[in-house]
N, C-alpha and C positions, 0 to 999 in steps of 0.2 A: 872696104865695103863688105856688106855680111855674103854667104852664100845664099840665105832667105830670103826672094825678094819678096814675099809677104809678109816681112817679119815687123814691118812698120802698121799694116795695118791691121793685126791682131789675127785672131782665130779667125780662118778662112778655109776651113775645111770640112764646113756644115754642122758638127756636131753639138751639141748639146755643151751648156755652161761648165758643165766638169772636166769639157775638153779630151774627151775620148777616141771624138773619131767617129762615131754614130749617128745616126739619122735623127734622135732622139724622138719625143715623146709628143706626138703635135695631133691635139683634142680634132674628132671629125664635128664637120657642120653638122645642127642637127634642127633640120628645117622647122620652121613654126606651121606648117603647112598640115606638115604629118601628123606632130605632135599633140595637139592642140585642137586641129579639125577635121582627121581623121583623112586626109589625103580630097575630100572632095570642096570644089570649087564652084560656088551656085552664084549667080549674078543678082538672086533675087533677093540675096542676103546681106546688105549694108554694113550689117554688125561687123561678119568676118569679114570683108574688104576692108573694112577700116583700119586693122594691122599690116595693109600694104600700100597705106595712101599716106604722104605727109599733113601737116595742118595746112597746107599752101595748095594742096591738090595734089601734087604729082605721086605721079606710083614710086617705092621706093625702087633700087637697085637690085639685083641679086647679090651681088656682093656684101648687100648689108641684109637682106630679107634673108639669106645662106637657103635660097630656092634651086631648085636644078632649071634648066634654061628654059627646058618643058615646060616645067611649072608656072616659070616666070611667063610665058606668052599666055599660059592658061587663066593667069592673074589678071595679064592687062587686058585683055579677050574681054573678061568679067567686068572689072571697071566700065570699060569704054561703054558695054550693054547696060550696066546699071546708071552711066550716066545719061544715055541716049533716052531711057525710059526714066528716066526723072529720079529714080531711086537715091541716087549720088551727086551735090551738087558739082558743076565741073570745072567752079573756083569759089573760092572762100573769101565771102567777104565783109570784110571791118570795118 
């Protein structure tokens, strides 16, 4: 038996594909929030809500919208007021 015992399941020690050893090279989020609409968030505005809403209705995720969590409550805040006032329908349907 080896002295490795992670030697079965490959590189396990974070680094980068060249197998250095290093933290490597890992791209930061870069939110559609900032970039795009300048960091403000208006409920009055359907257009820009509609890059955090699916075709099904729901708001997306942060994990996928790469919002900070702030953000994210500031988003669905907005939704829920655009749909309460009729702005945004609050399901979609076919």
């Amino acid at each position: 038996m080896s002295d490795d015992k992670f030697e079965r399941y490959g590189d396990r020690d974070g680094g980068d594909e060249r197998g250095d050893g290093g933290p490597g090279f890992r791209r930061r989020k870069v939110s559609r929030l900032y970039t795009e609409m300048g960091g403000k968030v208006d409920y009055r505005d359907p257009q820009t809500l509609k890059y955090f809403v699916t075709e099904r209705g729901k708001v997306v995720p942060r994990r996928i919208s790469k919002v900070s969590a702030k953000d994210q409550r500031k988003i669905t805040r907005a939704v829920k007021r655009a749909r309460s006032l009729g702005l945004m329908p609050f399901q979609i349907t076919t």
